[in-house]
N, C-alpha and C positions, 0 to 999 in steps of 0.2 A: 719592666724587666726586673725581677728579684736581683737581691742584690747577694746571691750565692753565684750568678752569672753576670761578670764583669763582660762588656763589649767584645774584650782580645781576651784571649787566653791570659793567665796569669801566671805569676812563678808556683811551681817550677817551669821552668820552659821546655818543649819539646825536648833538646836535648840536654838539659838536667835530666827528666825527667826517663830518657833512653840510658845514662850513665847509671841512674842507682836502680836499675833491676837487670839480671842475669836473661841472655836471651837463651831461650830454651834451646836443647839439642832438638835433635830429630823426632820427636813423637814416637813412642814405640806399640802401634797398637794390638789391641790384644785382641783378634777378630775369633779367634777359637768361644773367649768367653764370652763375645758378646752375642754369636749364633747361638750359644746353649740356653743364656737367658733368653734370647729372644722367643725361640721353639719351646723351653721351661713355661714363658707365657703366654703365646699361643697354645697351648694346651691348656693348662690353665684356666685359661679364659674360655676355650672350647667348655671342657665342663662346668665351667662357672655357668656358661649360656642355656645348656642342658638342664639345670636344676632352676636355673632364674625361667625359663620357656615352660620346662614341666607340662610340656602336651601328652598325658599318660596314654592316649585313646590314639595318637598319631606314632607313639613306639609302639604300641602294643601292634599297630596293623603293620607298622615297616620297619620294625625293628631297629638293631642298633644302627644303621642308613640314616633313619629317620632324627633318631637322636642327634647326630655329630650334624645333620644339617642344621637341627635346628642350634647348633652352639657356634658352628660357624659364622649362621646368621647373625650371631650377635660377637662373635670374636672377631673377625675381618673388620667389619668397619670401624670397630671401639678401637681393635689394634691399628689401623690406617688411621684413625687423627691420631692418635700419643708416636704414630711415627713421623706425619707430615710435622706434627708440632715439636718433635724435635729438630726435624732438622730443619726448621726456620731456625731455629736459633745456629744449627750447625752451619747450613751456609751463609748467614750472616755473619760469623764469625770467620769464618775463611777469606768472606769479599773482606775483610778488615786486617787481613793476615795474623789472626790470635790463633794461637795453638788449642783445639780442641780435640777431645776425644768423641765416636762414633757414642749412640745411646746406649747406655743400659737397662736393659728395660729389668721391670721390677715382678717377678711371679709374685702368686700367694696363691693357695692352693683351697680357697675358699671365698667367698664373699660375691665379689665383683670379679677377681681370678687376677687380680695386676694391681699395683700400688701407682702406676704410672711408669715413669721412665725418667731417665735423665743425662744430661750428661756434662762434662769434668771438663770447664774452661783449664787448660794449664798455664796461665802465665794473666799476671792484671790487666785490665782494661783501663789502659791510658786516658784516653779520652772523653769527654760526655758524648758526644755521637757515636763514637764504638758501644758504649754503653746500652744508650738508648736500642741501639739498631739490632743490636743482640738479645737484648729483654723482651723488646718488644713484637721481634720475629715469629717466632713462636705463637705466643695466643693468636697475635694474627693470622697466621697461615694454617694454626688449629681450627679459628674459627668459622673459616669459610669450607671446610669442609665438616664440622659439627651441624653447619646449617644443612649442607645439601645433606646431611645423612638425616636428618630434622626433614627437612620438607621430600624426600624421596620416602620415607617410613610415612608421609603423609598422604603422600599421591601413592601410595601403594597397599593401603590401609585394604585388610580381609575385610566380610563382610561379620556382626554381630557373631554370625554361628561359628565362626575360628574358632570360640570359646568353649563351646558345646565338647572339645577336646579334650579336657581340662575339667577334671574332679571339682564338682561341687558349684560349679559356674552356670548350669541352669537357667536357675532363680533371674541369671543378669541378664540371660539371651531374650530370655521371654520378654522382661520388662522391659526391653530397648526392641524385642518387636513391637510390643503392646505401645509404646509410649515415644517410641522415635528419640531417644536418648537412654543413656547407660542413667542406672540410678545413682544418686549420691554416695551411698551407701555400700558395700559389699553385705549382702543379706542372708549368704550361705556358704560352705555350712559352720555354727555355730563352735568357738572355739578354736579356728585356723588362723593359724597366722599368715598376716600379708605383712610386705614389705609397700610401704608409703611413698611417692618419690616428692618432693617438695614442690611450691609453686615459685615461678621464676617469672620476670615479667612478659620477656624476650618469647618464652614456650607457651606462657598464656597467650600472650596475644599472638601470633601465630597458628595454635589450633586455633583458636576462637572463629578461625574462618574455614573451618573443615568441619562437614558433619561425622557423627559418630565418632569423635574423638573416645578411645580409652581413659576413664578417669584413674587417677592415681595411682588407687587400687588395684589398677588393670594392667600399668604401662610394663613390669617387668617381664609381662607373656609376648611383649611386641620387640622379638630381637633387635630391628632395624631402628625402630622410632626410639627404644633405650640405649639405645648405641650414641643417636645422638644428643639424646637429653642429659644423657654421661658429659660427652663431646664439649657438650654446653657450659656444665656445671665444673668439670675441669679447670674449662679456660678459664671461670671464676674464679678459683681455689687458686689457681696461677699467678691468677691478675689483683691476689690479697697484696695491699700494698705495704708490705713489711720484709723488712730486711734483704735478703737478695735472691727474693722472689723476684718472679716475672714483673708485678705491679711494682714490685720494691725499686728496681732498675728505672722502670717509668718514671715511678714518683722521685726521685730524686734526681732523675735527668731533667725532669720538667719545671720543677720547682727549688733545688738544691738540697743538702742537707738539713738546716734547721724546721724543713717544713717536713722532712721525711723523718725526722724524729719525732715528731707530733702527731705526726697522721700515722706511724706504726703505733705507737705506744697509744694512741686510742680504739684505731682496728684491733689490736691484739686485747685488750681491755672489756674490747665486746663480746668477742668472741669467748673469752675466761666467762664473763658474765651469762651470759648464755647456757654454758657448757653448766653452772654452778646452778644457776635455775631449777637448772633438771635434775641434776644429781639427788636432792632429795626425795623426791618422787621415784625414779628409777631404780638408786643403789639399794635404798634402805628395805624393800620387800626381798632382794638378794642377801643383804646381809640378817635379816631376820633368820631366812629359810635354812641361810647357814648355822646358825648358833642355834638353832633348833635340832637342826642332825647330830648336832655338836650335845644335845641335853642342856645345852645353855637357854636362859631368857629368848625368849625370841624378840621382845621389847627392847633390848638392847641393841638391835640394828640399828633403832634411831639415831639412840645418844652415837653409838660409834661413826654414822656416816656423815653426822656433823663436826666427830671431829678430826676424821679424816678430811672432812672436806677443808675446816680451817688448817690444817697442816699446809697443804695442796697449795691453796691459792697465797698463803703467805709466803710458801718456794718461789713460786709464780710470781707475785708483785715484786718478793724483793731481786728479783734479777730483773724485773721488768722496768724498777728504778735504780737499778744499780745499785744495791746495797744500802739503799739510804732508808736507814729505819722510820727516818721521822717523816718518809708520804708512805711507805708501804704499809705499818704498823692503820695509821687513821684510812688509807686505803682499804688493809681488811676489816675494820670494824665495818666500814662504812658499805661492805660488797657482801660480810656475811649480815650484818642487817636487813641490807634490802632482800637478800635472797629469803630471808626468814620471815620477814613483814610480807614480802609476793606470795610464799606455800602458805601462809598463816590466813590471810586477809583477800591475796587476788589470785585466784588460781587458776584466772584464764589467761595472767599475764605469762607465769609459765607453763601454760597450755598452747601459747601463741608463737613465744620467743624463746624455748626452754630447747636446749640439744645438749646431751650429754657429751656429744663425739668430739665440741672443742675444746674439750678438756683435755683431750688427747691431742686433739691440733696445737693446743697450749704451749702442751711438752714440745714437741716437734720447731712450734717456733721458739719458742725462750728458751732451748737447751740444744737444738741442735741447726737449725737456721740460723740463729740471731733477729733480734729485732732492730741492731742497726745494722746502716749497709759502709762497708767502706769506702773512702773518698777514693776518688778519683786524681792521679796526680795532676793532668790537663782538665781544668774547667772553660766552659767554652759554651756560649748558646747554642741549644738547639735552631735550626734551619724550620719556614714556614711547616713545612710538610710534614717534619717531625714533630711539632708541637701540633695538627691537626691528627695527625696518627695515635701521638700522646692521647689527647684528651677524648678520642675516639676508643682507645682501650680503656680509660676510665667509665668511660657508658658501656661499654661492654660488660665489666665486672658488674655493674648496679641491674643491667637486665638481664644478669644470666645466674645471679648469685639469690642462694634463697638458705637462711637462718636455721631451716629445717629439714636439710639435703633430704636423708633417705631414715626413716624410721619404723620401725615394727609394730604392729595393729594384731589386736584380737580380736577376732568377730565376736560381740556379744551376743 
């Protein structure tokens, strides 16, 4: 047993512990705003579905019908996990009587169409099994329905020619008649961009027992089966075990704090790394193109996105060690070297492990999540169950998490 979890509870005692916090009034919810966000995102995600589908040859014959079916197809079910997977977490919190508010869910008018959801514990979580029970609700009850939207997008898979609807997709019908699978490759037409969805272990080996699976290249035309390959990669993003995320709650239920401070600040570490990889590769043909319209050098991209990039991660480290110059300063040397020795020397390392986007997850954690979580005033063992459940959401993150979620491709 770690020894962040004594046998009994420790001081504070329950009722210390009910004496120094204010018990909440009444909850006052706010159900106007949470139908507008919700319907904001279903919509949303309706056209997000429409543009990610992009069956040009199936509007053109059934017009705008045709359309919203196919964005529902991929809205409903994306939207049904990020609603069951809230409210795992909402009626967990209720069997525990903590004051929670309903979800908010997150539009964006672009992308994916939803940032996700979320919602407003109001009052701390006394205990580690309120804790635990709370965090770990959620992915769980996300996950079992990310699969059946997973394996029902598989038992329900169209035949190769679904694609034949779909500008420029030809070239892939033919060769997976000719050849009895999709080629590796997107071969046509010349110039397009595709959107990439990453590999996962959980999703590989899963298709791996279906024919004609959709490769990568493919899966965004498959509303139902990117519904749940979303579903999937969610629960990971959730189950990152840093600060008071989903995983973050786990991981410190299960283990205590001094190991949840170790295992975030190396998760978060990786992810920086990752994100810094790419950046030179990605920003610097952007900031060229820029200072080019500008009459400026266009060579100057480089030096700038090197030194934006060292500005960056030195924000980064030094909140990531608390202000202590003397690991973050040898930290950035030691993170913009390797990134400059990988572009320079190994350029399949960030061709493998390189994502710019958690650069952005970066910020999100070191500035507005936290990468610690706070203590809990009752420590107390998790129960068998919980610590199986535990360590069953940790394989969960490892086979559904993938380094290089979703990225952009040119066909050459």
């Amino acid at each position: 047993m770690p020894e962040d979890f004594p046998p009994h509870a420790v001081t504070p005692s329950e009722e210390a512990a009910r004496s120094v916090l204010v018990e909440p009034g009444p909850p006052r919810e706010r159900y106007g705003l949470h139908a507008v966000l919700f319907l904001a995102t279903l919509l949303c995600m309706v056209n997000a579905g429409i543009v990610l589908v992009g069956r040009n040859l199936v509007y053109e014959a059934g017009g705008w019908g045709a359309m919203v079916a196919d964005g529902l197809r991929y809205a409903i079910p994306f939207l049904g996990f990020l609603t069951v997977h809230e409210f795992g977490h909402y009626l967990a919190a209720r069997r525990h009587g903590i004051a929670v508010s309903l979800p908010y869910y997150l539009p964006i008018p672009f992308a994916l169409g939803t940032f996700g959801a979320v919602i407003r514990i109001r009052e701390p979580m006394r205990r580690t099994r309120q804790l635990f029970d709370v965090g770990a609700a959620g992915p769980l009850a996300g996950f079992v329905v990310a699969l059946g939207l997973l394996l029902a997008g598989l038992l329900t898979l169209p035949p190769p020619e679904y694609l034949l609807g779909i500008s420029g997709h030809e070239p892939v019908v033919y060769a997976a008649r000719a050849f009895g699978a999709f080629p590796e490759e997107f071969t046509a037409p010349r110039g397009a961009m595709l959107l990439l969805f990453g590999d996962t272990l959980l999703y590989n080996g899963i298709t791996s027992l279906f024919p004609f699976v959709p490769p990568a290249y493919e899966l965004q035309h498959y509303p139902l089966l990117l519904a749940g390959w979303l579903g999937l990669f969610f629960t990971a993003l959730n189950l990152l075990p840093v600060g008071q995320l989903d995983g973050g709650h786990v991981v410190y239920a299960l283990f205590g704090p001094r190991v949840h401070r170790v295992v975030a600040r190396v998760t978060t570490l990786v992810l920086i790394t990752s994100g810094a990889l790419a950046a030179p590769r990605d920003v610097a043909p952007l900031l060229s193109g820029g200072l080019a319209e500008l009459g400026l050098p266009p060579g100057g991209g480089g030096v700038l996105v090197w030194a934006l990039l060292a500005l960056l991660l030195f924000a980064y480290l030094r909140r990531l060690f608390r202000n202590d110059l003397r690991v973050a300063l040898p930290a950035l040397l030691a993170l913009m070297g390797l990134v400059a020795g990988a572009n320079r020397f190994a350029p399949g390392v960030v061709e493998a492990f390189g994502y710019t986007g958690w650069l952005f997850w970066g910020a999100l954690l070191l500035f507005l999540i936290r990468v610690d979580h706070p203590p809990v005033l009752v420590r107390e063992p998790l129960t068998p169950l919980q610590k199986a459940l535990g360590y069953f959401c940790l394989l969960l993150f490892v086979l559904c998490f993938s380094i290089q979620p979703i990225t952009e491709g040119i066909v050459q």
